[in-house]
C-alpha positions in Angstrom: 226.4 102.5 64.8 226.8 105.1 62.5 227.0 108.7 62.0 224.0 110.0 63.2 224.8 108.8 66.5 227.6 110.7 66.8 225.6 113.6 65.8 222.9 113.0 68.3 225.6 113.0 70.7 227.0 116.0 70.0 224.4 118.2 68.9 222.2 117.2 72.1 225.2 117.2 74.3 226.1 120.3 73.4 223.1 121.3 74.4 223.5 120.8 77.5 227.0 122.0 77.6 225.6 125.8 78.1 225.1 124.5 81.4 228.3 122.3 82.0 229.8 122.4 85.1 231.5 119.8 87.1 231.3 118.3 90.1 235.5 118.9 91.0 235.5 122.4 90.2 235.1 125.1 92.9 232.0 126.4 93.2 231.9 130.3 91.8 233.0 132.7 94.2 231.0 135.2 95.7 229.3 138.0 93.9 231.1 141.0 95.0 228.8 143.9 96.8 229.9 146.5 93.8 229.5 144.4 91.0 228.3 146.3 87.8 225.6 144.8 85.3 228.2 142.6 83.5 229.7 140.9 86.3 226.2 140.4 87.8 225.4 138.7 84.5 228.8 136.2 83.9 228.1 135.2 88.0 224.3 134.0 87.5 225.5 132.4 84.2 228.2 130.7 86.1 225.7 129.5 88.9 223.6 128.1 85.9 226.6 126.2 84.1 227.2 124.2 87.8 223.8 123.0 87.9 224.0 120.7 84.7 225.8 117.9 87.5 224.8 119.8 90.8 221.0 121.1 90.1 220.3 121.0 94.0 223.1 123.2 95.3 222.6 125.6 92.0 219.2 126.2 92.6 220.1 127.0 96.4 223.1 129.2 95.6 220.6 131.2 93.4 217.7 131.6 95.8 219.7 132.9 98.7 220.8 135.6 95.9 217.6 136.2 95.1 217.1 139.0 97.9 220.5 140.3 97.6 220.9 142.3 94.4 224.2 144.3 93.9 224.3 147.9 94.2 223.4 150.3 91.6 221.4 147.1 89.7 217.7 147.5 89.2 215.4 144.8 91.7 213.9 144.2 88.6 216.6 143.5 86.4 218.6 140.9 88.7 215.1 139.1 89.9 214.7 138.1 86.1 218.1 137.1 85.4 218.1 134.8 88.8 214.7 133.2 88.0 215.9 132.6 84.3 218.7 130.8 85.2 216.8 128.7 88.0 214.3 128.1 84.9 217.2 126.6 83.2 218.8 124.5 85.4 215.3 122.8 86.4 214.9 121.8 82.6 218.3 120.3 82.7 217.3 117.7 84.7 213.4 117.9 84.3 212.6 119.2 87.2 208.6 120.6 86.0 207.8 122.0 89.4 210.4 124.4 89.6 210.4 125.3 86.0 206.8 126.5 86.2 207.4 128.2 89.4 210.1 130.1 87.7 208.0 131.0 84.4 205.1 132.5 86.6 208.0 134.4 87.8 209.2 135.5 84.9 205.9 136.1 83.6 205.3 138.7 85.9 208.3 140.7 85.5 207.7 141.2 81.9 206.4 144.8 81.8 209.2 145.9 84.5 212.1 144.5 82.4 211.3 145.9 79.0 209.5 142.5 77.6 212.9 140.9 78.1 211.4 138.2 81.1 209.0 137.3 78.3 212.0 136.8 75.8 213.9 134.4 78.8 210.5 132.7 79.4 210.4 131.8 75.7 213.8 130.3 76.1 213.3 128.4 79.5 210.2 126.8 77.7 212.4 125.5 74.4 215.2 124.1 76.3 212.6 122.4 78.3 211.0 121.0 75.5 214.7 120.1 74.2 215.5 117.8 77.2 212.1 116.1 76.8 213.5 115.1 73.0 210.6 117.2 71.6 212.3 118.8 68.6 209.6 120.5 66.9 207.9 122.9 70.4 211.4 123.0 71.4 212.8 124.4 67.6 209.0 126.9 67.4 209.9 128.3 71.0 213.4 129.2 70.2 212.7 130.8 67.4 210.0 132.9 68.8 212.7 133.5 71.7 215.7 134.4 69.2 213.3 137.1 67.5 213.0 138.4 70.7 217.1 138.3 71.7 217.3 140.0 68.4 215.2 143.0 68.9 215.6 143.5 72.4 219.7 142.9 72.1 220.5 144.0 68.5 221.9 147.4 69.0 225.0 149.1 69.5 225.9 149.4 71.8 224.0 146.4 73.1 221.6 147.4 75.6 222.8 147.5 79.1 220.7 144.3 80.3 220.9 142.0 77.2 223.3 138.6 78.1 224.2 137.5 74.4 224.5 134.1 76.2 221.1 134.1 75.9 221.0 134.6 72.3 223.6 132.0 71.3 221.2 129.3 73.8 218.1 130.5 72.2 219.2 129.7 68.3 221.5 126.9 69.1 218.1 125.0 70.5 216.8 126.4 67.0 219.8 124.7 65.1 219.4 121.4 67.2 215.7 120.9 66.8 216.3 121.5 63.0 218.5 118.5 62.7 216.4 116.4 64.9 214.2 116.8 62.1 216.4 116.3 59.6 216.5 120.0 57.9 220.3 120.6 57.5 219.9 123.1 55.7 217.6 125.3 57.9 220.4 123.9 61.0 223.1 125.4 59.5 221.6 128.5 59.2 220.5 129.1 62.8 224.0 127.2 63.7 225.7 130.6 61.3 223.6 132.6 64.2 224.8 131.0 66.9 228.1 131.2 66.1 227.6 135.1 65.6 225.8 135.5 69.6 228.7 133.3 70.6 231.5 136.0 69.3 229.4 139.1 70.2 229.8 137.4 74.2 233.6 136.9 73.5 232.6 133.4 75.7 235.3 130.9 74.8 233.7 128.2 75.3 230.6 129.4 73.2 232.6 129.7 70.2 233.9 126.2 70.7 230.8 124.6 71.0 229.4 126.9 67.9 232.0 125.5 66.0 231.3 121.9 67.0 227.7 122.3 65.8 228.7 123.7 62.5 231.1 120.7 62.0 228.1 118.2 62.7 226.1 120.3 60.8 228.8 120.1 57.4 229.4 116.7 57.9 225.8 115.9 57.4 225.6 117.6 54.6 228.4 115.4 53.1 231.1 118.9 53.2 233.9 116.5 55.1 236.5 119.6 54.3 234.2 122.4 55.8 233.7 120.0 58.9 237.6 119.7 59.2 237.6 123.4 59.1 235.0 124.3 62.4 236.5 120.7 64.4 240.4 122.4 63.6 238.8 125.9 64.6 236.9 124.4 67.7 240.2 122.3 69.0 242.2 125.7 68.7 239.7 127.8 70.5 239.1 125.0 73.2 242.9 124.9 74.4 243.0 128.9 73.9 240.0 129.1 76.5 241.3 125.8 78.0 238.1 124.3 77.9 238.9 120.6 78.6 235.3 119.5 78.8 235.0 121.1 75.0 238.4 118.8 74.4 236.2 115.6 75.6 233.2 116.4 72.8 235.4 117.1 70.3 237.4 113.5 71.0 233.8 112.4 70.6 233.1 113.4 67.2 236.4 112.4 65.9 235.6 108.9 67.4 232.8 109.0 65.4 234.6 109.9 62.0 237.4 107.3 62.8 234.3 104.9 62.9 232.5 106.1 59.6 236.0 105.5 57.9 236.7 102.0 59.6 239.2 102.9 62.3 237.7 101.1 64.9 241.1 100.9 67.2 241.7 105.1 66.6 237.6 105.6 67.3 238.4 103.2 70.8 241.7 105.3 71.9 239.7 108.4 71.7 236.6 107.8 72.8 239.1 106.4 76.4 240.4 110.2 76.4 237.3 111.7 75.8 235.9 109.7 79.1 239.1 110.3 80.7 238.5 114.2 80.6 234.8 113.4 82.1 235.9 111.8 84.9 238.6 114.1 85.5 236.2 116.6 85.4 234.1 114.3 88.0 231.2 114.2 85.9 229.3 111.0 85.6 226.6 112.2 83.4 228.6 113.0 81.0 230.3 110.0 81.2 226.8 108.2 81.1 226.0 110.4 77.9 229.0 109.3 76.1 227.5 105.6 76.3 226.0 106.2 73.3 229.2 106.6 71.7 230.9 103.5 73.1 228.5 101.5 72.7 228.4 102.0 69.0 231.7 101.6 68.6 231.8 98.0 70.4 228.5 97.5 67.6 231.1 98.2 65.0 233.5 96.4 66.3 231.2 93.1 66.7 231.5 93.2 70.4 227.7 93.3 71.6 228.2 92.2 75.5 230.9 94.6 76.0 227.9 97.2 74.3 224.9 95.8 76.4 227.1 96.3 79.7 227.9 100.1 78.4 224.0 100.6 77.9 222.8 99.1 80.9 225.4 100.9 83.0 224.9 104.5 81.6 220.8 104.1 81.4 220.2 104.9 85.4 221.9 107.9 85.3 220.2 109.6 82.1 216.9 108.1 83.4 217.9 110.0 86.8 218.6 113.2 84.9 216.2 113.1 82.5 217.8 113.2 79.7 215.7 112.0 76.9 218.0 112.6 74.2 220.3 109.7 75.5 217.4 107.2 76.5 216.7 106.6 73.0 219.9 105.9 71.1 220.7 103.9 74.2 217.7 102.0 74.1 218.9 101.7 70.4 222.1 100.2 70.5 220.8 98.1 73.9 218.2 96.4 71.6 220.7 96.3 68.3 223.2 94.6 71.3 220.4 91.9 72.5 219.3 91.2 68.9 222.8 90.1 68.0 223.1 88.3 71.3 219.6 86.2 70.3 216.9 88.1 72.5 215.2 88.8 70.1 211.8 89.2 72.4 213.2 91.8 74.6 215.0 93.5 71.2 212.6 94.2 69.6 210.7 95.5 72.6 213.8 98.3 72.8 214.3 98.8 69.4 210.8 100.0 69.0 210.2 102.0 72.4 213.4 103.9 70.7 211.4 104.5 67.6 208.6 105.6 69.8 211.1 108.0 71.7 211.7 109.7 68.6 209.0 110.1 67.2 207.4 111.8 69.8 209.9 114.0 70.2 210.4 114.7 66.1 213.5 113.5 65.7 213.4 111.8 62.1 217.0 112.1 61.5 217.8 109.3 63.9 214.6 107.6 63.5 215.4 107.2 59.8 219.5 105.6 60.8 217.7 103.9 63.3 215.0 102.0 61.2 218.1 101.2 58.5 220.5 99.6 61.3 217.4 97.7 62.4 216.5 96.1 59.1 219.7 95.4 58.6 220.3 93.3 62.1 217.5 91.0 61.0 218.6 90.8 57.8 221.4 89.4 58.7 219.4 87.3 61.2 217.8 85.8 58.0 214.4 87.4 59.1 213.6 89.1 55.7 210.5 89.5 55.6 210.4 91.7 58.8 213.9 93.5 58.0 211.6 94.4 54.5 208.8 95.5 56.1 211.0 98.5 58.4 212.7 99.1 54.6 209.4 100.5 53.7 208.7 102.2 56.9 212.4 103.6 56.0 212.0 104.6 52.4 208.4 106.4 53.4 209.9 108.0 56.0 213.0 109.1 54.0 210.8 110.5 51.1 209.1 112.4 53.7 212.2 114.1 55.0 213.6 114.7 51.6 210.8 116.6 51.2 211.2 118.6 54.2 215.1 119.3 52.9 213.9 120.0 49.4 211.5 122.5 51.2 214.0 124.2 53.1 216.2 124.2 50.9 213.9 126.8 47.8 212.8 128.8 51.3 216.6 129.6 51.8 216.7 130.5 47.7 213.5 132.1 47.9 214.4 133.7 51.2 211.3 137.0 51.7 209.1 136.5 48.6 208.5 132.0 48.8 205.5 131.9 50.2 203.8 134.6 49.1 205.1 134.2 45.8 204.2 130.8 45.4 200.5 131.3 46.5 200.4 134.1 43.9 202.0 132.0 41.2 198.9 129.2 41.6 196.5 131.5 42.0 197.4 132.7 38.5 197.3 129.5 36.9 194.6 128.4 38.7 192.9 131.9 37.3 194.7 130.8 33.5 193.1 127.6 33.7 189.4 128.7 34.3 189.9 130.8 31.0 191.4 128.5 29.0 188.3 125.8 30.3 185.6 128.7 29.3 187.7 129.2 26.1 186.6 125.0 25.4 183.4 125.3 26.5 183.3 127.9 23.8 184.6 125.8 21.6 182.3 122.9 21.9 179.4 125.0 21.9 180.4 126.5 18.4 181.0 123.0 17.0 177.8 122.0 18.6 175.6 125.2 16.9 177.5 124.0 13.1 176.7 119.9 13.9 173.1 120.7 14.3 173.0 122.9 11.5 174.3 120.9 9.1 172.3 118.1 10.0 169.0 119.2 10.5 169.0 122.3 8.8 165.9 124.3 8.2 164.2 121.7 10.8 166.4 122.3 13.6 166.5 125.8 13.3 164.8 127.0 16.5 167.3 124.4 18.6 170.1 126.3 16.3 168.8 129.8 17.6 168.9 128.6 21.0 172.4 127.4 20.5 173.6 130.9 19.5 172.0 132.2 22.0 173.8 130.5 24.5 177.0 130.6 22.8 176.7 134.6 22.6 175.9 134.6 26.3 179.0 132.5 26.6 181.0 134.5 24.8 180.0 137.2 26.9 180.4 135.9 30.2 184.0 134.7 29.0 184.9 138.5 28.3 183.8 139.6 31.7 185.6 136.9 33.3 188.6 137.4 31.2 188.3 141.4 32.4 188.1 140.6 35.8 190.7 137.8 36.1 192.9 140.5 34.2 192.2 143.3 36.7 192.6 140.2 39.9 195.6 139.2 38.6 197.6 142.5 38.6 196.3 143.6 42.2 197.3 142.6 45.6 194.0 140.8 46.9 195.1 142.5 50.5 196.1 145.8 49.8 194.5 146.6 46.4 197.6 148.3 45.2 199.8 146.9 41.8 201.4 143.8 42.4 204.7 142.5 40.8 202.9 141.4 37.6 201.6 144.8 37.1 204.6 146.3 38.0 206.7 144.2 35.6 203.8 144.9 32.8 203.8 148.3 33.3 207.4 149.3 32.4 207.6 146.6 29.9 205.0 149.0 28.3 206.5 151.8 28.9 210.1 150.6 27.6 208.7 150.1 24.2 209.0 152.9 22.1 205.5 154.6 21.2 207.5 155.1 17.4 210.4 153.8 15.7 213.2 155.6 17.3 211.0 157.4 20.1 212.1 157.0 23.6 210.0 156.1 26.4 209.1 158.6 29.3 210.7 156.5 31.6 213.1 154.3 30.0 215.1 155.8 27.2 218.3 155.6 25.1 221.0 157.8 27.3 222.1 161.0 25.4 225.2 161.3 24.2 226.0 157.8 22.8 226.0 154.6 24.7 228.7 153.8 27.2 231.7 150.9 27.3 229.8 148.0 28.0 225.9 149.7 27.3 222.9 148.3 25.6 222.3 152.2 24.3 218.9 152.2 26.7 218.8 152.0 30.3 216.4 152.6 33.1 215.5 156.0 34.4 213.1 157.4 37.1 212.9 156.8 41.5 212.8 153.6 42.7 212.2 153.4 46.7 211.5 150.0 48.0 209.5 150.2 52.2 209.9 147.2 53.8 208.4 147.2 57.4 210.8 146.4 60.5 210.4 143.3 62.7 207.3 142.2 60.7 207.8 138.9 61.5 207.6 139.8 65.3 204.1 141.7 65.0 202.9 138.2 63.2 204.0 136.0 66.4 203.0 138.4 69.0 199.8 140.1 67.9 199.1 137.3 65.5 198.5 137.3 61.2 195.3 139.6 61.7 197.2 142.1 63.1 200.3 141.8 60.1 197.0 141.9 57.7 195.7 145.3 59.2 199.7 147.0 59.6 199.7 146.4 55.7 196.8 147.4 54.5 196.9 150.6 56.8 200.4 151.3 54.9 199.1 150.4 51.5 196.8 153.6 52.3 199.3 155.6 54.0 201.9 155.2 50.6 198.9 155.6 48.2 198.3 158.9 50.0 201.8 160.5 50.1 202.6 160.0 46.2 201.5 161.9 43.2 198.9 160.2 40.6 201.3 159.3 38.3 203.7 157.2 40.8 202.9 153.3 40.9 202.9 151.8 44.3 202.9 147.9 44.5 203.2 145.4 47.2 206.5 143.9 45.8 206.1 140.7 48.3 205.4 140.0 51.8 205.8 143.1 54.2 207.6 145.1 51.3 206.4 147.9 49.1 208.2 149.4 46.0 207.3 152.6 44.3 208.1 153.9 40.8 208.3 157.8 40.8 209.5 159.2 37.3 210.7 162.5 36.7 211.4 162.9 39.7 214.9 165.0 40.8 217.3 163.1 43.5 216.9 166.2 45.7 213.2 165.9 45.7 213.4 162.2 46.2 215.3 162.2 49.4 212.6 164.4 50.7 210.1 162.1 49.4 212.2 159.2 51.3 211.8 161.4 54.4 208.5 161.5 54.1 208.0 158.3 53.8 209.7 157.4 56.9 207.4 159.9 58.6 204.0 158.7 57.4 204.9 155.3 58.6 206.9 155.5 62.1 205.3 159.4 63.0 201.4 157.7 64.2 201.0 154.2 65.3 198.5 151.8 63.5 195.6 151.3 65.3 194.2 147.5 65.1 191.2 145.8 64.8 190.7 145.2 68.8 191.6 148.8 69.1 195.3 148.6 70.5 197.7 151.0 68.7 201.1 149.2 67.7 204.0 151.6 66.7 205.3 150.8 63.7 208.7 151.9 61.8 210.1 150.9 58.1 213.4 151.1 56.3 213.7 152.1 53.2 216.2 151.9 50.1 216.1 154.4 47.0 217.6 156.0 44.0 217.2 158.2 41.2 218.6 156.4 38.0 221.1 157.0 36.4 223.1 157.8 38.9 226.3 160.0 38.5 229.1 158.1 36.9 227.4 155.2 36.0 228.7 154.6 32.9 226.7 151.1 32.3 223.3 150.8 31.2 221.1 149.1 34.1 217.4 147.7 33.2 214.4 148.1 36.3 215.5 144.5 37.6 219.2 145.6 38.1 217.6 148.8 39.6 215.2 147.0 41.6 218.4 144.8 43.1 220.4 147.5 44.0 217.5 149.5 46.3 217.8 145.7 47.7 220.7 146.3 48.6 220.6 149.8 49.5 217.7 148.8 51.7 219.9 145.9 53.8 222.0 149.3 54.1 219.3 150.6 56.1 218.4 147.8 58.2 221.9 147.0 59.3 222.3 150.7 60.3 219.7 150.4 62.8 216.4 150.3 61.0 213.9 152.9 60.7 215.7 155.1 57.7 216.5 155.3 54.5 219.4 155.0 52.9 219.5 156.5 49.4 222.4 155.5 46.6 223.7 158.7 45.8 226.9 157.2 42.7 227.8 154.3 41.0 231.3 154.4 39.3 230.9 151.3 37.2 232.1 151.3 33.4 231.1 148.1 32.2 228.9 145.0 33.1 231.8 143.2 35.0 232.5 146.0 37.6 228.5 145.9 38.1 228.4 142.8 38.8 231.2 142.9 40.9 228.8 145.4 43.4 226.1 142.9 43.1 228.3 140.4 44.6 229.6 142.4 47.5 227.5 146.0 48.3 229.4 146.6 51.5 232.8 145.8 49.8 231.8 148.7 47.0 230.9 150.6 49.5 234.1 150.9 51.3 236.1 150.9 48.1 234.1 153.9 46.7 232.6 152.8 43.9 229.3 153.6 45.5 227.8 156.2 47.0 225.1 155.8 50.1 223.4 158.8 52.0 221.5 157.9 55.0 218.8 159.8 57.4 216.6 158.7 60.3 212.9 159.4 60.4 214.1 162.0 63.1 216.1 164.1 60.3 212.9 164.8 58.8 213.1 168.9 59.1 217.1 168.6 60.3 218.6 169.2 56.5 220.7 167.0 54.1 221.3 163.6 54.4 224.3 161.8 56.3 226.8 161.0 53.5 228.7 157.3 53.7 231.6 156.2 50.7 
């Protein structure tokens, strides 16, 4: 077998691993009557880890706690972490009764808890869906439930309730269910999160298994030397933490690179310690899981009996614990074992409930390895024909998932402004092409009016008059399309305000010098000479660039009708608060950039202020008539700014309020953070910012004031260097 095995195993495994416990260790010890918040927390999570091999005796443990909460913590509070983790340990082992017992649970507790029971329920659904192999529900749950983690857990200090446990589970499943679809590069990604909820819990064993993901993760992506880097990193934090069932996974996944480089016998001697830890650790279903493992390395090594009796030993006790992650790439490697062995009947049968198992659940990385090992058994065979037929099924199915990569991949470039952008991009050329058709039809109509003419002359001349008739009213009609795909094209069909078109349009306009050596209102040569490293012309006027917080949550939980009415409402709200001649444009998705010129940085802070204020101060009322509070951040600057020495254009403007905005939103959201200096000389040291804001920031070389929506009438600005 090869690598995707190996990632299956580990990726799915690990998984599962935020539940490890084992058999041979002591149960946790009891929850002492003055515990505070944080102690309650690590002693449920413990609980939950021993159910992954004792379910039974977990789920007791917890209900008898149930009733008991320790002192000073809120009934409330302890009744949703308890029903969580019972949530979690029934869809370990499948156990639907329970898990919908403890949902309704949850579901009821939502209001009391802040929304976070609603944020657990989201996760107890994905990991659900997870151990029923179902990639995609399970990936679309976690990622509704990291949003939630993120909002409900992402201040600092972190609120006194949030587990950051939680979050690491919730986009871990995310990262799993990515590659069980084949998008590495979307996995890595959510794997970069998990790894950050792993260090915010300071949970050893977290951090181990986020670094095992990232190494699956690189390897996949053919980055053999960033893998290296997380297994070395993962092996160094395991024996730190002394996290011997981490040790086992990570013998695992070496196995399976000793395999993909031909080292059958080194693959063999650690797959024997890795099973060695299980049972030390008195787990046989992780033993049974790492079947899939030794099975494919008996494959490789041309030993199929010794892989058939793996298979049919470890299938009865995944089967028991329903995991369906294992049944498949057991089923597999049973049916790649048979095939090899001659039973070719009973094979095939496997080989294709295995391609059914996947499917279902989504999993197109392994069903794409899978179909290739396949063909090639019955090529070898000498059955041709069918080993051809399932390398078409193959190649469709791997043009289908490079697809999906190729996808991910320009949404990561992209990042806010792909999808809108690209629906605005067609539409255009959609729009060009229906001018450029009425432009033909113009055409022929013309060459029709001087064919008849020529040919029939005096005799034809009514049909002639018609023609120009028709042509004038074409002509006409052409112009009022041509007016009204103009105005279409430079307005946002949501909002009605200037969109990025217009915006680039206008101050291309307005760069242009009215007369030779005139200066434009708003962009003009700097006085005084031009400095080290200047055009002679730069950029001048207020740039501040709105983008609403948590957008992306208002779409999931009041739905794209509701995102729809918060923009247009603030379309109207910005429209309002500026003077006539500011430009105001949707600049993509939930941002909004205006252009204020002559416009003094002291005034323009206030203006950021008040801003903030018509946004956050009244909540937006939607179309069903509930009122959803809303806050933005916002990034701004007058240019030039003090000390810039360098001449900036609006798009090196623009990228700086970017950045000045990230300012915003990693200081909390909901203010504004305003660049205030930029000591740059020359095109070098501005790029140098561009690389690394935070880095100039520290250093000095820029300067960032930032204020709350609440320092609206309290003064000046807090300064940061």
């Amino acid at each position: 077998m090869r690598t995707w095995q190996r990632l299956l195993f580990v990726v799915v495994s690990v998984l599962a691993a935020a539940d490890l416990a084992w058999a041979s260790r002591p149960e946790p010890a009891p929850l002492a009557a003055n515990a505070q918040a944080a102690e309650a927390m690590s002693w449920v999570h413990e609980w939950q880890s021993y159910g992954f091999d004792a379910p039974e005796r977990a789920q007791q443990a917890l209900e008898l706690a149930l009733a008991q909460p320790p002192a000073g913590m809120p009934a409330a509070q302890w009744q949703r972490m308890i029903w969580h983790s019972r949530a979690m340990v029934a869809a370990a082992v499948g156990d639907a009764a329970t898990h919908q017992s403890a949902l309704r649970q949850l579901e009821s507790l939502t209001t009391e808890t802040g929304g976070l029971a609603a944020v657990d329920r989201a996760l107890a659904l994905a990991v659900m869906h997870a151990y029923r192999a179902q990639s995609v529900q399970a990936g679309d749950l976690a990622q509704k439930a990291v949003l939630g983690y993120e909002s409900a857990c992402g201040g600092t200090p972190q609120p006194l309730f949030c587990d950051a446990r939680s979050g690491w589970r919730a986009a871990h499943v995310r990262s799993v269910a990515a590659m069980g679809q084949g998008l590495f590069v979307e996995a890595r990604g959510f794997g970069q999160d998990a790894e950050r909820w792993a260090e915010r819990s300071g949970d050893g064993r977290l951090k181990v298994r986020a670094a095992t993901l990232l190494a699956v993760i690189s390897q996949r992506l053919a980055e053999p030397d960033r893998s290296q880097h997380y297994l070395q990193r993962a092996e160094a934090m395991a024996r730190q933490a002394n996290a011997l069932d981490a040790l086992a996974r990570l013998r695992v996944e070496q196995a399976a690179l000793r395999t993909a480089q031909g080292d059958s016998h080194g693959a063999q001697l650690l797959l024997q310690e890795a099973r060695r830890l299980a049972r030390q650790f008195g787990s046989s279903r992780m033993e049974a899981q790492m079947a899939v493992e030794f099975s494919a390395n008996y494959l490789h090594e041309g030993k199929p009996k010794d892989a058939l009796a793996v298979v049919l030993d470890a299938l009865p006790v995944v089967r028991q614990f329903n995991d369906l992650h294992f049944v498949a790439p057991l089923l597999h490697n049973g049916g790649l074992a048979r095939l090899a062995l001659g039973q070719v009947s009973v094979a095939t049968q496997e080989l294709e409930a295995a391609q059914t198992l996947w499917r279902e659940g989504g999993a197109q990385g392994a069903m794409l390895a899978g179909l290739r090992e396949y063909a090639d058994a019955l090529a070898e065979r000498g059955e041709a024909r069918a080993a051809l037929a399932l390398y078409h099924r193959e190649q469709a199915l791997r043009d289908e998932m490079h697809e999906a990569n190729r996808e991910a991949s320009l949404r990561e470039l992209r990042a806010r402004y792909r999808t809108e952008a690209e629906q605005q991009e067609l539409a255009l050329l959609e729009r060009d092409n229906a001018v450029k058709a009425a432009r033909l039809e113009n055409q022929r109509l013309q060459q029709r009016i001087w064919a008849v003419a020529a040919g029939l002359l005096v005799a034809a001349l009514a049909g002639v008059v018609v023609l120009v008739q028709r042509t004038r009213k074409a002509n006409l009609q052409l112009r009022r399309s041509e007016a009204f795909l103009r105005v279409q094209s430079e307005r946002d069909p949501l909002t009605g305000l200037a969109n990025r078109r217009h915006f680039r349009d206008v101050l291309a306009v307005q760069a242009a010098p009215a007369l030779p050596g005139a200066a434009s209102s708003f962009l003009r040569a700097r006085g005084g000479g031009s400095a080290p490293g200047s055009s002679g012309a730069g950029f001048e006027g207020g740039l501040l660039l709105v983008d609403v917080d948590h957008f992306k949550r208002i779409n999931d939980e009041y739905g794209h009708a509701a995102g729809d009415a918060v923009l247009v409402e603030l379309s109207r709200r910005l429209g309002g608060t500026v003077r006539s001649d500011d430009l105001v444009c949707r600049w993509g998705g939930e941002e909004f950039l205006i252009f204020v010129p002559g416009l003094a940085a002291e005034s323009l802070d206030i203006q950021a202020r008040r801003l903030l204020a018509v946004v956050g101060d009244h909540p937006v009322v939607l179309p069903d008539g509930r009122q959803l509070p809303v806050t933005a951040s916002l990034g701004y600057a007058r240019f030039p700014l003090p000390r810039q020495m360098v001449s900036l254009d609006w798009e090196q403007a623009v990228n700086l309020v970017d950045m000045a905005l990230y300012s915003a939103k990693g200081r909390g959201r909901d203010c504004a953070a305003g660049l205030t200096a930029l000591d740059v000389s020359d095109v070098a040291e501005l790029h140098v910012v561009e690389q690394d804001f935070e880095a100039a920031l520290n250093r000095g070389q820029v300067g960032l004031a930032v204020q709350a929506r609440d320092q609206a009438d309290s003064g000046s600005p807090k300064q940061s260097r």
